[in-house]
C-alpha atoms as a printed R data frame, in Angstrom:
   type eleno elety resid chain resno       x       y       z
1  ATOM     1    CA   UNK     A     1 160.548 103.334  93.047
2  ATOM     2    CA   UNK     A     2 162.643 103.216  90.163
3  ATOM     3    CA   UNK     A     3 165.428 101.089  91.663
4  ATOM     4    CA   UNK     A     4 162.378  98.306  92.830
5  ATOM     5    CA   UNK     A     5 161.734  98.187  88.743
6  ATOM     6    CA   UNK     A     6 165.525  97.033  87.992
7  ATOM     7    CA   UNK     A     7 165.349  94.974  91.200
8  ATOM     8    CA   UNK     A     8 161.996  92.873  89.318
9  ATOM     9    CA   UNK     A     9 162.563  93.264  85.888
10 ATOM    10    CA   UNK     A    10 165.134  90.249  85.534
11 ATOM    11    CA   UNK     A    11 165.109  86.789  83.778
12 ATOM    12    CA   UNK     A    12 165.580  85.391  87.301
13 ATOM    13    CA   UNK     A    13 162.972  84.703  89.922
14 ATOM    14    CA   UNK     A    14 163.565  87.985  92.626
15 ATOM    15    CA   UNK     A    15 161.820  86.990  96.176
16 ATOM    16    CA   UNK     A    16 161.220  89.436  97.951
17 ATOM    17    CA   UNK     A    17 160.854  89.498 101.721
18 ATOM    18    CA   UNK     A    18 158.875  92.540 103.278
19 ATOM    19    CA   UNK     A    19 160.005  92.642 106.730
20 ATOM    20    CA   UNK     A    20 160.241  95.317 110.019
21 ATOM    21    CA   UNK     A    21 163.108  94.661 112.843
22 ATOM    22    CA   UNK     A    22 161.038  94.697 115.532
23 ATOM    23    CA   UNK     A    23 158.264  91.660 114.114
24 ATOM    24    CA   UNK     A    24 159.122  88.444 115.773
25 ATOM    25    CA   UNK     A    25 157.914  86.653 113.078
26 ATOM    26    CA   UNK     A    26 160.620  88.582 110.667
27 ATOM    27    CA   UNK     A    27 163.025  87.734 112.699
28 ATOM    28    CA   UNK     A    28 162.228  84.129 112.264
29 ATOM    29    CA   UNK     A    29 162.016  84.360 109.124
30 ATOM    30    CA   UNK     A    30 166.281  85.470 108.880
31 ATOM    31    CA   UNK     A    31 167.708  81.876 108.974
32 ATOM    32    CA   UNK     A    32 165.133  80.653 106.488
33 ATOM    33    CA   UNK     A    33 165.665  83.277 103.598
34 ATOM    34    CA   UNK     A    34 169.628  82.525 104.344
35 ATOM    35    CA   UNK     A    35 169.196  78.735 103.459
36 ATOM    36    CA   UNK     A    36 166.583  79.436 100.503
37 ATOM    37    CA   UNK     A    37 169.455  82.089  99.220
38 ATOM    38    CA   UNK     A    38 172.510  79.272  99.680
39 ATOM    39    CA   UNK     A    39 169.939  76.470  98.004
40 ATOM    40    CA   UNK     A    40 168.983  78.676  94.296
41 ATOM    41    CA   UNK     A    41 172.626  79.633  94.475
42 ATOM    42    CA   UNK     A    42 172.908  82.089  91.376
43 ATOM    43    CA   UNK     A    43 169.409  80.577  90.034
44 ATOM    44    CA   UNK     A    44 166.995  83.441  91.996
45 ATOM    45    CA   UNK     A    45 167.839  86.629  94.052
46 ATOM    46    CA   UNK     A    46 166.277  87.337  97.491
47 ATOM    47    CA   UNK     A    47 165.920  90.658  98.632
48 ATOM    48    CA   UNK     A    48 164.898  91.895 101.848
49 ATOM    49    CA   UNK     A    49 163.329  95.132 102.168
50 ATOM    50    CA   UNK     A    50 162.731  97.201 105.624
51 ATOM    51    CA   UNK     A    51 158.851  98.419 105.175
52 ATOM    52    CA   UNK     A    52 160.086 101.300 108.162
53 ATOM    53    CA   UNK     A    53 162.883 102.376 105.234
54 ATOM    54    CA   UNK     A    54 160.803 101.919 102.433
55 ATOM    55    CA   UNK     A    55 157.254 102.730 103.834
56 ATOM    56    CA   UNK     A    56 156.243 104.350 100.097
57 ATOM    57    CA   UNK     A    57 157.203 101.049  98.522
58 ATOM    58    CA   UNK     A    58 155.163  98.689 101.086
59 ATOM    59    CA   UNK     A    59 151.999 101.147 100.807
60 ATOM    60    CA   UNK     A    60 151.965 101.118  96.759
61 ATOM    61    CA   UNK     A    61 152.469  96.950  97.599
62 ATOM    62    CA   UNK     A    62 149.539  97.038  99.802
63 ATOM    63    CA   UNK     A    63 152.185  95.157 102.609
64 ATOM    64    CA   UNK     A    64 149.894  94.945 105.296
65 ATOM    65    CA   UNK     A    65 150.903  91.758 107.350
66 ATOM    66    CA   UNK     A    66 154.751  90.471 107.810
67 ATOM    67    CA   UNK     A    67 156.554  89.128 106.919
68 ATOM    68    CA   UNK     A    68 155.324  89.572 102.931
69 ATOM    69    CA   UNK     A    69 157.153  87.780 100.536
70 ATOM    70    CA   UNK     A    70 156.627  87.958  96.722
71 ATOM    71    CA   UNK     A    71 158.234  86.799  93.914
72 ATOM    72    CA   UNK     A    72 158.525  88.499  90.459
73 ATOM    73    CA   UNK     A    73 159.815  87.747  87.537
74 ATOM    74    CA   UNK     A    74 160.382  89.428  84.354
75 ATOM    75    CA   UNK     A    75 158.681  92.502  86.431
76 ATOM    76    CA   UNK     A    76 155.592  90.677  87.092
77 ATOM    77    CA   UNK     A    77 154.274  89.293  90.460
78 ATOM    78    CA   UNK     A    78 154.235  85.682  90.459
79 ATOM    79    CA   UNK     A    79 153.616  84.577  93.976
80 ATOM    80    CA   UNK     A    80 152.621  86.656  96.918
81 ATOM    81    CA   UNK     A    81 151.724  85.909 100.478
82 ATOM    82    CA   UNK     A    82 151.975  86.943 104.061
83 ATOM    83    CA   UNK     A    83 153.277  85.105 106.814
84 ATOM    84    CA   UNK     A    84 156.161  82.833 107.845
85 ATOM    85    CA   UNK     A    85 157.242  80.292 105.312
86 ATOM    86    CA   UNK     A    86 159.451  77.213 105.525
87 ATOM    87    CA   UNK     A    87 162.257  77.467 103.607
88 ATOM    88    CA   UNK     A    88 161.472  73.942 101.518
89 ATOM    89    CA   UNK     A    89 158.470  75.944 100.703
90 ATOM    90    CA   UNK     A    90 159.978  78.596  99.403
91 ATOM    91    CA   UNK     A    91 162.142  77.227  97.734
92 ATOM    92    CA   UNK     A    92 160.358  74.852  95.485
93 ATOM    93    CA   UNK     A    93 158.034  78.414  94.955
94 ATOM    94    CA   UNK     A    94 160.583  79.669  93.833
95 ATOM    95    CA   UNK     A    95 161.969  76.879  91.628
96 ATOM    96    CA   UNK     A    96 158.804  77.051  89.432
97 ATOM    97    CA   UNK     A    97 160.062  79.911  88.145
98 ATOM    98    CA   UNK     A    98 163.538  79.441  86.909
């Protein structure tokens, strides 16, 4: 848990993407997070994280549906919600917060 506090406690917006391989709708969700990455350039970070590898992490989250995403910044959540996005979406989310 101590690496997820240096991966939220930056100036820059972190969103994160709570996902499992075998959800269709995480899977979707790949392309999307790839373009919102390549639009905030070096502006945000986004960060997927496996709930099957990290299963402590998503239960202290309370990550019940996926795909989760969440943004922090300066350690505190900003945004949170579950389900696909659009990646225009996202990215003006995220944008709020640079």
């Amino acid at each position: 848990m101590s690496k997820f506090g240096e991966l939220i406690e930056t100036q820059v917006p972190v969103l994160l993407d709570f996902y499992a391989e075998w959800d269709e709708a995480c899977k979707g969700m790949h392309a999307v997070l790839r373009d919102v990455a390549a639009a905030l350039g070096d502006k945000a970070r986004v960060i997927k994280i496996d709930v099957e590898k990290n299963n402590e992490l998503a239960e202290a989250l309370r990550v019940k549906g996926l795909p989760t995403l969440m943004i922090y910044k300066n350690g505190e959540m900003k945004w949170r919600q579950s389900g696909e996005q659009d990646a225009n979406t996202l990215i003006g989310l995220v944008k709020e917060y640079v």
